[in-house]
N, C-alpha and C positions, 0 to 999 in steps of 0.2 A: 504494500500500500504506500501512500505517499500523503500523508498528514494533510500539506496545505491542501492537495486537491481533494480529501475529503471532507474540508471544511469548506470548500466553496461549491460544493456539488448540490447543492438543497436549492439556496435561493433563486427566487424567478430574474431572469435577465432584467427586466425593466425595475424590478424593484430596487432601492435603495438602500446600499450595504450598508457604508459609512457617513459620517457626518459630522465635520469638525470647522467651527467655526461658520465662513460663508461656503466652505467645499464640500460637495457633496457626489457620490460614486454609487454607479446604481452596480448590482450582482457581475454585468453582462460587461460592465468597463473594468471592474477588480477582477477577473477571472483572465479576461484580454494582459492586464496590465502586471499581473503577478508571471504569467509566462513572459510578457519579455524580459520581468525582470529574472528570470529563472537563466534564460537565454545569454541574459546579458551579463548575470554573476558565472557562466560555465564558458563564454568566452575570454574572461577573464583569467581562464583557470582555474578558478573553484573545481577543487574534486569529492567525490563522496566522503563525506563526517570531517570534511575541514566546517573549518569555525568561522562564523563571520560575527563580529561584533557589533551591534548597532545602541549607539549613544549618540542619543538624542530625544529631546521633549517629541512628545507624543503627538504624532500628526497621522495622514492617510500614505504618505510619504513612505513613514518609517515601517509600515503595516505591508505595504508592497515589496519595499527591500528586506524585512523580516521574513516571508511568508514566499516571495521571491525563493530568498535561501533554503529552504525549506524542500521549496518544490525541483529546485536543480542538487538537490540529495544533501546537499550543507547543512551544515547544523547550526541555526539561529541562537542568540544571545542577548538577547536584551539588556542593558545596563541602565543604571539610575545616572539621569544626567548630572546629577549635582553630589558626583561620588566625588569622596573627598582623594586629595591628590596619593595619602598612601593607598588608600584602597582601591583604585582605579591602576597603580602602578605593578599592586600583586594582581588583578586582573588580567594584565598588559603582559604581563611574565610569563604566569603557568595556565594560561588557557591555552598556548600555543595556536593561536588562531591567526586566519590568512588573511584576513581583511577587516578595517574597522568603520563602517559607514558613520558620519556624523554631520552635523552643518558647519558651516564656516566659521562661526565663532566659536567651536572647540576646537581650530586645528590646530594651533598656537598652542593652546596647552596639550596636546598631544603627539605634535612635531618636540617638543620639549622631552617627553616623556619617552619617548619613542626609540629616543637618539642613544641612550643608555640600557637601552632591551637588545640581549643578541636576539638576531633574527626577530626582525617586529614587524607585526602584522603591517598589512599597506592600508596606506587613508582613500578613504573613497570619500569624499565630498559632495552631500546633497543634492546642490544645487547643479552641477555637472553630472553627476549620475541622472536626477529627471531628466533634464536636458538631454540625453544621449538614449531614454530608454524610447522615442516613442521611434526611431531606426532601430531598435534591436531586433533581435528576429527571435520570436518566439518559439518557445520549446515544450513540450507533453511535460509533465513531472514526472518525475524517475521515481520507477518503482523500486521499490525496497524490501529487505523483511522486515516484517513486524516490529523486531527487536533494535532494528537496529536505531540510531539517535537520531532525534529531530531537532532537540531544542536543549540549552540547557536553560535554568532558572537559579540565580545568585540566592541563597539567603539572606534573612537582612540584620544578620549580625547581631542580635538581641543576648546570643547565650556564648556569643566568642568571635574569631574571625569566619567573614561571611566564605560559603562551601558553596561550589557551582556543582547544581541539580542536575544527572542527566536522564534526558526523557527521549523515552522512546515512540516510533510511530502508532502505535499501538494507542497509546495512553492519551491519542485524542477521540477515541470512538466513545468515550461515557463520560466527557468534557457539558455535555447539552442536556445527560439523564435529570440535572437537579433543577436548573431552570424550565424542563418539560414538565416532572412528574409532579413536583411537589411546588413550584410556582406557581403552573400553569401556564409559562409564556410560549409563545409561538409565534411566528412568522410576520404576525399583524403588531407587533409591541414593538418598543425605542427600548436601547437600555445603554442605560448612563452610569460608569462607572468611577466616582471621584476618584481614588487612586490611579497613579500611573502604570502606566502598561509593562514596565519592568516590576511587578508585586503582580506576584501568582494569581492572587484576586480577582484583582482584572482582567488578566490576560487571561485565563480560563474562564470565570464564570462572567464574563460581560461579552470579551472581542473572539472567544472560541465556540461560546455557547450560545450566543448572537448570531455568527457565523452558520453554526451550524442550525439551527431553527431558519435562518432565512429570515432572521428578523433587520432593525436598524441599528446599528451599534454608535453610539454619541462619542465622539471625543471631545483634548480639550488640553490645547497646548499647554498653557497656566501652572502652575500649582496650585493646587485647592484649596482655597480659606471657604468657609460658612457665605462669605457673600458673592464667591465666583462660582460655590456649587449652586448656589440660590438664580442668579443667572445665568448659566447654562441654562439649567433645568427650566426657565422663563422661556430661553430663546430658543430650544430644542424640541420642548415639551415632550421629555422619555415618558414612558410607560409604568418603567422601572429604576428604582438608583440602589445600587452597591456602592456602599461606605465602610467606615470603621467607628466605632461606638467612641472616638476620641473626638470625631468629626461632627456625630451624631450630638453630643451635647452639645461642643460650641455653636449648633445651628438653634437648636434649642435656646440659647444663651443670646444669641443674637436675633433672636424672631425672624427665624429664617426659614422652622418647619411651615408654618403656615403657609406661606409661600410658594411652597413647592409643593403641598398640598392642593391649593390653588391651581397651578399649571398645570394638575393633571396628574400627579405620580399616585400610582395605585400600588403597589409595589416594593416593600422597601427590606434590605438586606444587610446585615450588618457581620460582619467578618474580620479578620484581622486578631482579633479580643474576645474574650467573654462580654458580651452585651449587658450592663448592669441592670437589674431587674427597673429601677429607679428612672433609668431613663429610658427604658421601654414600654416605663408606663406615660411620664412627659410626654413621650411620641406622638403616642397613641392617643390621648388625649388631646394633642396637641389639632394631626394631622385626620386621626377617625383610623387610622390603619399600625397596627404595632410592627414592627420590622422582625422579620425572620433571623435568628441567628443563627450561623453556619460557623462549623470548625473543618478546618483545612487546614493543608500546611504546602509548603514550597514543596516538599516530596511528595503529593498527592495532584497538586493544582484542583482537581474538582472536591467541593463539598464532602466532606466524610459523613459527619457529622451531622443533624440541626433542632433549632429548638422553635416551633411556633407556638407557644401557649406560654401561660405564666408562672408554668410550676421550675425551667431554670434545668430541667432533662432533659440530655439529649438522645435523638433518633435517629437509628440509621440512615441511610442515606440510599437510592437505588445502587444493587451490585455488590452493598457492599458484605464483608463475612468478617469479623472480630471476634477475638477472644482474648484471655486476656492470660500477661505475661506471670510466670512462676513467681512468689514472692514468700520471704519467710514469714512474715507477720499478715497472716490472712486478714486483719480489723483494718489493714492500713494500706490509702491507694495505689494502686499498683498501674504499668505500661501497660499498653495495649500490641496486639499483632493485629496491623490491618492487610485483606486482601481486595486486590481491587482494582479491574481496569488501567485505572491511573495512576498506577503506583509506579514509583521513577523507576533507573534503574540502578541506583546508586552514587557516587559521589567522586567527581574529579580528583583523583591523586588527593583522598582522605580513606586510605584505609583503617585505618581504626575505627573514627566514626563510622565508615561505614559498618563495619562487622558489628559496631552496637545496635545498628539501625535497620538491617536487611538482612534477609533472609530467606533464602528456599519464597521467592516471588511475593514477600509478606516486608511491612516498613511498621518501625515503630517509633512514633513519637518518642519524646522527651517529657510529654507530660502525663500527669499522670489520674484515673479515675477511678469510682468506687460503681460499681451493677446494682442497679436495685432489683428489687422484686419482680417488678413490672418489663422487665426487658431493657428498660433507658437508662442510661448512663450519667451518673455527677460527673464532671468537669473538677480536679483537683488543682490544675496550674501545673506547674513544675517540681519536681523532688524540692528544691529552696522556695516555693510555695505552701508549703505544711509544713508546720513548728509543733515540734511534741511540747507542750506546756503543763506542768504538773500531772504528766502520764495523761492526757489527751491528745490527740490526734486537732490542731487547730489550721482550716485556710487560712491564709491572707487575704484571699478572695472574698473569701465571706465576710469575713471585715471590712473590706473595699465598701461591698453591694450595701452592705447597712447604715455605713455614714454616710455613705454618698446619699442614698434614702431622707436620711436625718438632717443632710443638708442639702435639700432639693432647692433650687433655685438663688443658691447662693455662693456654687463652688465652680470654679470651668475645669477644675482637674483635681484627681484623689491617688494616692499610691500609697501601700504598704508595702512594709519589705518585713523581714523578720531579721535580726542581728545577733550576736551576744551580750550581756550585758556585763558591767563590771566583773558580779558573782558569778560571772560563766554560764548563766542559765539565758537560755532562749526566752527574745521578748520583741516586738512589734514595735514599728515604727511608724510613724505616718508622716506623709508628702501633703501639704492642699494647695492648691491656687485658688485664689476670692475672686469670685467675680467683682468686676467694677464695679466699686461703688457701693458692696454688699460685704466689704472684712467687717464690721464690725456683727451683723448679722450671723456670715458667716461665722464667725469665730466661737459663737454663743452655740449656735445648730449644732455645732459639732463637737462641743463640749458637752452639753447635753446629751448627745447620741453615743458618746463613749462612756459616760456614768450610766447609761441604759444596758450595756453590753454584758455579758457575762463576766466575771472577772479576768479569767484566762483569756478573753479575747479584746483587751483595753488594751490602747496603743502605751506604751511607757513612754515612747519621745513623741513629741508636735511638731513638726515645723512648716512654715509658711512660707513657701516659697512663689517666684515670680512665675516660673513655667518648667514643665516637667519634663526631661529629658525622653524623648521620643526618635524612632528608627524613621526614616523617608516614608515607611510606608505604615505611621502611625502608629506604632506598637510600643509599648514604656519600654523602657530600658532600666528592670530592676536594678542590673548591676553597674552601672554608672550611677545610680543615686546614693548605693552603698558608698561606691569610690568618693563621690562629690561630699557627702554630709554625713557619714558614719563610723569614720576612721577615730578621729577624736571625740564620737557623743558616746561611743559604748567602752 
């Protein structure tokens, strides 16, 4: 099979792929346009499972040279534009990749970068590649095995240095299963996804799963604040919006859901994060419609996971088969083994993580859950998300969902971390940001909500800080707040 061409194989020729900005690409022109670009990366030289790089903010552009490579057997790469210059440089190193598609104002820093890499991939430049593709001469997409690579996916560096994903042709045939079965979307929907196209998120459940229903996929050069997802979603008017519950309160905070409620979003998904119970009820309230929360990960791309009601369990997802990993203390949450379609195929030059993480066609998280009764599963966080405190079993997470609760409409951001303390015993910490204009509000809500708590689960430190250390693609960054504020509090 050959991945991009089974993703453009559904939509009707005149209908409307993409849509970013004032440009707009109906089925029957991205299907024309991804062969020559196929054609045009194999005259090049591109050979099967070389690498092509492509960095740069998210346009229809970047979507054709991604999916281009794809289709001429190369294996695509997405990168976050705004990678910082170490981490762009070990990208640049041990990808070993043939080509780096980007625009004109990253060549500078990348003719820079480049000059000190043996053997470095070559710059292809945006604006001269359009330019040249609409002479190329188009090519069939090369068929492949199943197995073999299509794409890799960077992680986003939350639990150490970021690992490139690799994914096989395979792992886009149940890319479309979550937005079919359990959204409901189809071929007649818009879907807007705030994040950028290098975060799994997107790139599987909005521009793969979009793709493959034959619906409209929204882009959206920008980076996403509260008031540029607010119009987009004005000027586009999706169906559907994919966020991150980071994103999901600052809209809330800035009277932004209504809004989008207004233009039409019937739809709403939250990913990236545990979705706090707190502002999934704001939501809903706000908009009339609560957002779906979905768990995935960079080694999956599609949905594993999800939660639609208010009980905060989650449900399988179509295809999917789990069970759960050996543990000595049966009371206490444990990994999962997922199998499933989607599942990558392991991990560029990280053997070790890989051997933690794969297995006999099976990927296991980092994080960790408890089975109920019922079939559905608790969401535990990470092994450094459960603090044994006076022989109990305590989340961090559940102490998050409760304050943040208790200070509803007075906080734009909440984080616990669990530390040591003086006397060596395990104790909670707490992060908040006040919303403008609401610290003194704030301060009191949340004082309150922690005298409310059980004992074992009261934060021992407070602090108020300006804004929470966050990954590009919205996800906290427990262990940078350890580094920043808990060296000398514990």
């Amino acid at each position: 099979m050959n991945a991009a061409a089974y993703l453009l194989a559904t939509g009707e020729a005149n209908a409307i792929a993409l849509e970013c900005g004032a440009e707009r690409l109906s089925y029957g022109e991205l299907r024309a346009a991804v062969g020559r670009a196929a054609g045009a990366w194999r005259a090049r030289g591109l050979e099967q499972g070389e690498r092509v790089l492509v960095f740069a903010p998210d346009s229809i552009a970047w979507i054709i040279a991604y999916l281009g490579t794809i289709g001429a057997g190369g294996v695509a790469v997405g990168l976050n534009s705004r990678l910082f210059e170490r981490e762009l440089t070990v990208v640049l190193s041990e990808s070993g990749a043939r080509f780096i598609w980007c625009n004109e104002s990253s060549r500078a820093l990348l003719e820079r970068l480049l000059a000190n890499i043996a053997d470095p991939p070559q710059l292809v430049i945006d604006a001269q590649w359009s330019a040249g593709l609409a002479d190329a001469a188009a090519i069939p997409a090369v068929e492949l095995p199943e197995d073999a690579m299509a794409m890799w996916i960077y992680t986003s560096g939350t639990t150490g240095v970021p690992k490139a994903v690799m994914h096989a042709q395979r792992n886009f045939i149940a890319y479309a299963d979550f937005a079919r079965e359990i959204l409901g979307l189809g071929a007649r929907d818009r879907i807007y996804a705030s994040s950028k196209l290098f975060f799994a998120a997107a790139l599987g459940n909005s521009l793969y799963a979009g793709l493959r229903l034959g619906a409209t996929v929204v882009l959206d050069s920008e980076w996403p604040t509260a008031e540029r997802v607010a119009e987009v979603v004005e000027r586009h008017r999706p169906t559907a919006l994919i966020s991150v519950p980071t994103l999901y309160l600052k809209m809330l905070r800035a009277g932004a859901a209504t809004r989008l409620a207004a233009a039409g979003v019937r739809c709403y998904v939250a990913g990236g994060e545990v979705l706090p119970a707190a502002v999934r009820r704001e939501w809903r309230e706000a908009t009339g419609v609560a957002p779906v929360s979905g768990y995935g990960a960079t080694e999956t791309v599609a949905i594993m996971f999800y939660c639609d009601d208010n009980s905060g369990m989650l449900k399988p997802s179509p295809r999917l088969e789990c069970r759960m990993r050996d543990g000595a203390d049966g009371a206490a949450p444990r990994r999962l083994w997922l199998r499933h379609p989607s599942v990558a195929l392991g991990y560029w030059q990280r053997p070790e993580a890989e051997r933690d993480s794969f297995a006999d066609g099976c990927f296991s998280p980092g994080d960790l859950f408890r089975r109920r009764d019922d079939g559905t599963l608790e969401f535990c966080g990470r092994d450094d998300d459960m603090l044994k405190i006076s022989g109990q079993w305590v989340s961090i997470l559940d102490v998050e969902q409760a304050l943040l609760a208790a200070s509803a409409g007075c906080v734009e951001g909440l984080a616990a971390v669990g530390f040591e303390n003086a006397e060596g015993l395990a104790s909670i910490a707490l992060f908040a940001v006040a919303a403008r204009g609401h610290e003194t509000q704030a301060s009191e809500r949340l004082d309150a909500g922690i005298v409310a708590l059980p004992k074992i689960k009261r934060p021992r430190l407070v602090k108020w800080v300006r804004e929470l250390p966050l990954t590009a693609t919205g996800k906290l960054q427990r262990r940078k707040l350890k580094d920043l504020y808990l060296g000398s509090a514990a």
